[in-house]
C-alpha positions as CSV (number, residue, x, y, z in Angstrom):
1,X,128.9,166.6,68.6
2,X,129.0,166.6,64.8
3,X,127.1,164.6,62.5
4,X,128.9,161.6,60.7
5,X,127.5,163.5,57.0
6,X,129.7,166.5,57.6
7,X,133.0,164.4,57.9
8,X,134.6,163.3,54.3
9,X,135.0,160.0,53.8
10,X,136.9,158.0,51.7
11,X,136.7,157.8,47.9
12,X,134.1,161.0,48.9
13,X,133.9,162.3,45.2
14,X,131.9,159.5,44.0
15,X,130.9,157.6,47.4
16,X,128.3,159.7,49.2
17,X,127.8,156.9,52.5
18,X,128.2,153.6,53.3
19,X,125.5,151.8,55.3
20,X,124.8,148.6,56.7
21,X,121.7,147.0,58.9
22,X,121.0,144.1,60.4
23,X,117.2,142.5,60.7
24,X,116.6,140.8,64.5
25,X,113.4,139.2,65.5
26,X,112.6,138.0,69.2
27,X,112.7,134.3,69.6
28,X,110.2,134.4,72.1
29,X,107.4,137.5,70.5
30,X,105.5,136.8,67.1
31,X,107.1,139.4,64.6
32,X,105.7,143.0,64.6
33,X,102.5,142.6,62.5
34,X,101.6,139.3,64.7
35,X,102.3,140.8,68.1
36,X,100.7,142.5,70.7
37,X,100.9,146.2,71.9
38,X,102.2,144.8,75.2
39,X,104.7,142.6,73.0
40,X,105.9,145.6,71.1
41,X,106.4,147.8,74.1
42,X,107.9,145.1,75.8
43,X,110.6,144.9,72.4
44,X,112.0,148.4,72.8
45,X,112.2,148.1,76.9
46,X,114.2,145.0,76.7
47,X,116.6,145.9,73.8
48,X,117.5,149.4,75.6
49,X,118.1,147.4,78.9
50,X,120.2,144.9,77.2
51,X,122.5,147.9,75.8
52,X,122.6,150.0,78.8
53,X,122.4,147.4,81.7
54,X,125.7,146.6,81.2
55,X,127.3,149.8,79.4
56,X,125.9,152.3,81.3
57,X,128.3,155.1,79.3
58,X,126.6,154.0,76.3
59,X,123.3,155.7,77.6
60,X,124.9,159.0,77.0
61,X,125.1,158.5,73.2
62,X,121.3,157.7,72.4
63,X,118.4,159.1,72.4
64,X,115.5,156.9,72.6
65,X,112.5,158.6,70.4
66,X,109.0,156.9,70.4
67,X,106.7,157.9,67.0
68,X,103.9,158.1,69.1
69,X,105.3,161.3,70.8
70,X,106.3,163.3,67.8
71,X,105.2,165.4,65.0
72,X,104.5,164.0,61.0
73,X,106.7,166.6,60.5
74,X,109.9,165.2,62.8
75,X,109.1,161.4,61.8
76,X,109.9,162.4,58.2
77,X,112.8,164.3,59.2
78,X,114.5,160.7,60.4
79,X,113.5,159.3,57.2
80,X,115.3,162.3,55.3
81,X,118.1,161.5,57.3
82,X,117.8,157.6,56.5
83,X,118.1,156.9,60.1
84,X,114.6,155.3,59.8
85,X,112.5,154.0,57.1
86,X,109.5,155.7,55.6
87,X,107.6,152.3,56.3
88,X,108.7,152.2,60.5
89,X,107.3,156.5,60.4
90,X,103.9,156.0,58.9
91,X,103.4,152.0,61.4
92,X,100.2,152.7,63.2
93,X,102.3,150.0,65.8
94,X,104.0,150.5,68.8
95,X,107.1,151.9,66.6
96,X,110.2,153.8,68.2
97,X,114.0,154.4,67.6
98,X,117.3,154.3,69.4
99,X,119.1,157.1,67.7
100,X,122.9,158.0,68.5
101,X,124.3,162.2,69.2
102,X,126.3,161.7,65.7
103,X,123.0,160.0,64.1
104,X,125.9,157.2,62.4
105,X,123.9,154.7,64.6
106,X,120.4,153.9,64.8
107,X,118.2,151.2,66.3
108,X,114.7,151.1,64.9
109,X,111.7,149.7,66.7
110,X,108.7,146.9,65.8
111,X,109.2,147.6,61.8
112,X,108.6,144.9,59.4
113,X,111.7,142.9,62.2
114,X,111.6,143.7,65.8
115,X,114.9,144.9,65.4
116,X,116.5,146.6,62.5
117,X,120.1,147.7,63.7
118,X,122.2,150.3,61.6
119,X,124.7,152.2,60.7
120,X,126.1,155.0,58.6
121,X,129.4,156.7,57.7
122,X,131.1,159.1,55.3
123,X,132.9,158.1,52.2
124,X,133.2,154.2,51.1
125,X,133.5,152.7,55.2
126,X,131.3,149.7,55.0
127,X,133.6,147.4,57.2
128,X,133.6,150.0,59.7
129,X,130.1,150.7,59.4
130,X,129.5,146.8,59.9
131,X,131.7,146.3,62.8
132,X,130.1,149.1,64.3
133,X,127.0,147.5,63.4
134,X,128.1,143.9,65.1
135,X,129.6,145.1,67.9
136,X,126.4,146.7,68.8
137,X,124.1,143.2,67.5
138,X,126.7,141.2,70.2
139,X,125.8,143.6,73.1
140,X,122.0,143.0,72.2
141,X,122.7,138.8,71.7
142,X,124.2,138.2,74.9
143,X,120.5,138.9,76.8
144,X,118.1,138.5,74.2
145,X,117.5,135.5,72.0
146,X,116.8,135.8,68.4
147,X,115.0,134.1,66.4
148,X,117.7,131.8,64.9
149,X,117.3,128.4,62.7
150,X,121.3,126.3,63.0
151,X,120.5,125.6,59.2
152,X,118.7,128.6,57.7
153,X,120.2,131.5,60.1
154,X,118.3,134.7,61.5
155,X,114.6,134.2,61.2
156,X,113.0,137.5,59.3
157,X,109.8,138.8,58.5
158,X,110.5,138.8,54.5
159,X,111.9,135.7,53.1
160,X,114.7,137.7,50.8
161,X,116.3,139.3,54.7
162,X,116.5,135.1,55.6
163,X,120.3,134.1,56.2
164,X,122.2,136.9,57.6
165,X,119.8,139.1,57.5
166,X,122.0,141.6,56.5
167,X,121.6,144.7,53.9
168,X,124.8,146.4,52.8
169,X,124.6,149.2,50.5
170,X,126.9,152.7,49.2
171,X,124.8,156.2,47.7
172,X,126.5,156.9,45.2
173,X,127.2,160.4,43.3
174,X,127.1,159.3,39.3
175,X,126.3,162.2,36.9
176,X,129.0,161.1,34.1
177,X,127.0,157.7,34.1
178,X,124.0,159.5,34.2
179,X,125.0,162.3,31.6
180,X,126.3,160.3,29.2
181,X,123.2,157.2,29.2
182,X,126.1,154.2,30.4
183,X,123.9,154.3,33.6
184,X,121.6,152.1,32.3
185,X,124.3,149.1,31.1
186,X,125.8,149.7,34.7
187,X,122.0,148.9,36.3
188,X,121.7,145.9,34.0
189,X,124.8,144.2,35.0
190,X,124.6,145.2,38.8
191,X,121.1,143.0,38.5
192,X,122.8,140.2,37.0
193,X,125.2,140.0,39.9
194,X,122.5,140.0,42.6
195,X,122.5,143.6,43.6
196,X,120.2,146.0,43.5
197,X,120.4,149.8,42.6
198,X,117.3,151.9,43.8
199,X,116.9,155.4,43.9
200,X,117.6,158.2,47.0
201,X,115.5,156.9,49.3
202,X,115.8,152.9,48.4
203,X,113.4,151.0,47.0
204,X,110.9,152.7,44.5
205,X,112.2,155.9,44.7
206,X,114.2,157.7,41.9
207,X,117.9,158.3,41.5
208,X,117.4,162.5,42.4
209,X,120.1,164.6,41.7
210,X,121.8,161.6,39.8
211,X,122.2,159.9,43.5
212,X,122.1,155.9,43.2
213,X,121.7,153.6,46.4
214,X,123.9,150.1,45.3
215,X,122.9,147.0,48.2
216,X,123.0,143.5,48.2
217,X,119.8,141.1,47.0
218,X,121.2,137.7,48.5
219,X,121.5,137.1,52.4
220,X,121.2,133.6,52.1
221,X,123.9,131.1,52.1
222,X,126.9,134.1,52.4
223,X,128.6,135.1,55.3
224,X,128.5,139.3,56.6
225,X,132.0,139.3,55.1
226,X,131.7,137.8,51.8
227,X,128.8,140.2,51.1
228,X,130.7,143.1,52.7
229,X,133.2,142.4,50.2
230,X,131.0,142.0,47.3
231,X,129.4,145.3,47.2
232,X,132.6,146.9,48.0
233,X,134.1,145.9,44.8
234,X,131.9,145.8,42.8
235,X,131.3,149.8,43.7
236,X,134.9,150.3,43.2
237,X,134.7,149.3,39.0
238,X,131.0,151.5,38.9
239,X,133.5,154.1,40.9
240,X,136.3,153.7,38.4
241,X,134.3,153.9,35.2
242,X,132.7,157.3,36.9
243,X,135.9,158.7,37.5
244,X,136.9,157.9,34.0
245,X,133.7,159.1,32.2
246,X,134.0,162.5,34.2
247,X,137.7,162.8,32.6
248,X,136.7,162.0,29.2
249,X,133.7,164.3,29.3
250,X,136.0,167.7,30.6
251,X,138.4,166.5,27.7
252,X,136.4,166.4,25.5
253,X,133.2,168.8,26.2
254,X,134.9,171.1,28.7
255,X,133.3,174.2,27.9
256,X,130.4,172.6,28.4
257,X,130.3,170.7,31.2
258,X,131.9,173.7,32.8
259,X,128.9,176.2,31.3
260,X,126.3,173.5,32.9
261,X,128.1,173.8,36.5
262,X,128.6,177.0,36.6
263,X,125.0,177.7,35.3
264,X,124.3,175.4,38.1
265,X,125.5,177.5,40.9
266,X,125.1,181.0,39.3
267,X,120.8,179.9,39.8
268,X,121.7,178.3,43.3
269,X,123.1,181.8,44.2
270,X,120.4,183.8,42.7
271,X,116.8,181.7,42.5
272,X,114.0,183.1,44.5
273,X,111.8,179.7,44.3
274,X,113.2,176.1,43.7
275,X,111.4,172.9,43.9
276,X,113.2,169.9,45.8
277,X,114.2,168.0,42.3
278,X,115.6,171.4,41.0
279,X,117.6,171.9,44.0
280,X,119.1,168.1,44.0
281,X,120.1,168.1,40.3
282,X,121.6,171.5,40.7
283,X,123.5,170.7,43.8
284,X,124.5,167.1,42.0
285,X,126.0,169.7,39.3
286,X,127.6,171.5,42.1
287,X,129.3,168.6,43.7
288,X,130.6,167.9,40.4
289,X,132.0,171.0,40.2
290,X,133.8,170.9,43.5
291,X,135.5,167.3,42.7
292,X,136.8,168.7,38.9
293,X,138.0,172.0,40.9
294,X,136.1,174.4,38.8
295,X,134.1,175.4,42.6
296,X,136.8,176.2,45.1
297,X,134.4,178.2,47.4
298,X,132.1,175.4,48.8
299,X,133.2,171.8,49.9
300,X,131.5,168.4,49.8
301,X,130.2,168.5,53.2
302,X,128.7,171.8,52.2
303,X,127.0,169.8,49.4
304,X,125.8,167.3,51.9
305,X,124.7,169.4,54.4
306,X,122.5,171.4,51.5
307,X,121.0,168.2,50.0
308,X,119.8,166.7,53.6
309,X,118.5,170.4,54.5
310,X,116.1,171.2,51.3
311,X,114.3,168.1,52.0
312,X,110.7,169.3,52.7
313,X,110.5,167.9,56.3
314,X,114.0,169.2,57.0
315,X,113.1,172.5,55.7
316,X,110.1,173.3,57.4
317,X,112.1,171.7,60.9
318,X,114.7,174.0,60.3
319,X,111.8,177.1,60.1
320,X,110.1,175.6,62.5
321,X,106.7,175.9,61.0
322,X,104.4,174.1,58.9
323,X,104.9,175.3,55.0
324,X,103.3,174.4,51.6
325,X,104.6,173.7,48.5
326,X,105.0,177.2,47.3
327,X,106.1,178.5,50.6
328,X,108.5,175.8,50.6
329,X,110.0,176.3,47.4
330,X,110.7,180.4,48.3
331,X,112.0,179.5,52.0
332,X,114.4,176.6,50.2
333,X,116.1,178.8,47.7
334,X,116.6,181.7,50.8
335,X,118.2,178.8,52.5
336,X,120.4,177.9,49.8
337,X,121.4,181.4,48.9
338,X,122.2,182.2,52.3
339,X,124.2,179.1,52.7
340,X,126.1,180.1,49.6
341,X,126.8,183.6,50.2
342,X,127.6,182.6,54.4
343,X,130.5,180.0,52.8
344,X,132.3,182.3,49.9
345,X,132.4,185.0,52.4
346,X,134.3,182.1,54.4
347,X,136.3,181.4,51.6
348,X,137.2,185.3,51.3
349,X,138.6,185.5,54.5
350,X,141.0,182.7,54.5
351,X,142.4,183.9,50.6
352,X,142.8,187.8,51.5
């Protein structure tokens, strides 16, 4: 089964993924950092026989994966592939996750919320991604109770998850923004209007390879929709003033821009060593070079599957051994190269 990260999405030249997760707490269990090992194990038993009691076929799609009976090294893989947070693969608790074949949906396990249900797709998708989302949070509700106040809503370990409990956010791809310093007016006004805009892998991390995670601060006193909705649009003007800015700067600086991609991919091709942030900001020139048509030869998805692959845990999964930083660097430009080459040759065949 393919991965929901190879398929294109919508708006896919500026909108990397759409996401959205839902926090659920146990009415009847103290939330994870007040409950017992017994309570915690008895979280993940209940929630998988309230999905597969009744929808059986549904067991085929998941994998259920307890931290406790992995490597370091396979924990941080999940959080490379945001199907878990970096938070829920360093708990010392009783800490698992419900993981489907396409990885587009995971459950994770006794985090800072019992529950923490999400999903991701391709391209801008978030109404999908949050009907997907509820449609698995109703399955759940109809044989567990949640912790649920009739005036507040969902009960949730951190006050700013209280309401809906809901966190909706788009990764998106923003080098004219970034190239050009309007980045930083774009940040200013997405705080005024109660969003937030965090880095690749959310909340203090940095914007690598000019990759910006947009969510939503408030989950109190909105419904889902309305704050569905909100993000959505207000992605779609930071979408259109990217789309804009990458117009104005091939205009105006084409040789340029065009000498930086193609510089870009000439040292993707060819480097022997290349550390993680080198790799990102030359594969962020790269996608950039696809969308403007000056790269015919690799595709988005290629992009994608390069970005999620040089991640040091992915990387030393993939050569299934234990590297360090220098070994790393070498086996991470071999990958890319080979990559590279394994595509154009592709891309030769179908143009001869």
């Amino acid at each position: 089964m393919n991965k929901w990260y190879v398929d294109v999405g919508p708006d896919s030249d500026v909108v990397m993924s759409s996401r959205v997760r839902l926090a659920r707490n146990f009415e009847k269990y103290p939330f994870p950092h007040r409950s017992l090992s017994e309570h915690q194990e008895n979280v993940i038993k209940e929630t998988c026989d309230a999905i597969f009691s009744s929808n059986p076929k549904l067991k085929e799609s998941f994998t259920l994966i307890r931290f406790d009976e992995i490597s370091e090294i396979d924990r941080m893989v999940l959080v490379e592939k945001h199907l878990v947070s970096k938070e829920l693969a360093e708990s010392e608790l009783k800490t698992g996750a419900l993981i489907s074949q396409d990885e587009q949906l995971s459950i994770m396990f006794n985090e800072e919320d019992h529950l923490r249900i999400q999903c991701l797709a391709s391209g801008m998708q978030l109404e999908k991604a949050f009907d997907i989302c509820n449609y698995l949070d109703n399955i759940i509700s109809e044989e567990i109770d949640y912790a649920y106040d009739n005036v507040i809503g969902y009960l949730t370990s951190c006050p700013t998850n209280v309401g809906t409990a809901i966190r909706v956010s788009v990764m998106l791809h923003l080098p004219a923004l970034t190239m050009t310093g309007y980045i930083r007016s774009v940040l200013e006004s997405c705080g005024k209007l109660g969003l937030a805009v965090r880095g690749l892998y959310g909340e203090n991390t940095e914007a690598y390879g000019n990759m910006y995670q947009l969510s939503n601060q408030v989950t109190l006193g909105k419904n889902e929709n309305d704050i569905v909705m909100s993000v959505k649009n207000i992605s779609y003007q930071i979408i259109e003033q990217e789309r804009l800015l990458r117009a104005e700067l091939f205009q105006k600086n084409n040789d340029k821009i065009s000498d930086r991609i193609m510089r870009s991919f000439g040292i993707l091709r060819y480097a022997r060593t290349l550390t993680s942030d080198e790799a990102l900001q030359k594969l962020s020139d790269i996608r950039l070079g696809i969308n403007m048509g000056l790269i015919k030869e690799l595709s988005e998805t290629d992009v994608s599957e390069m970005m999620l692959l040089i991640q040091p845990a992915s990387l030393q999964q993939y050569e299934k051994k234990v590297l360090d930083p220098k070994e790393r660097d070498i086996c991470r430009a071999k990958y890319v190269r080979d990559h590279i080459e394994r595509k154009m040759g592709n891309y030769r065949e179908k143009t001869d």
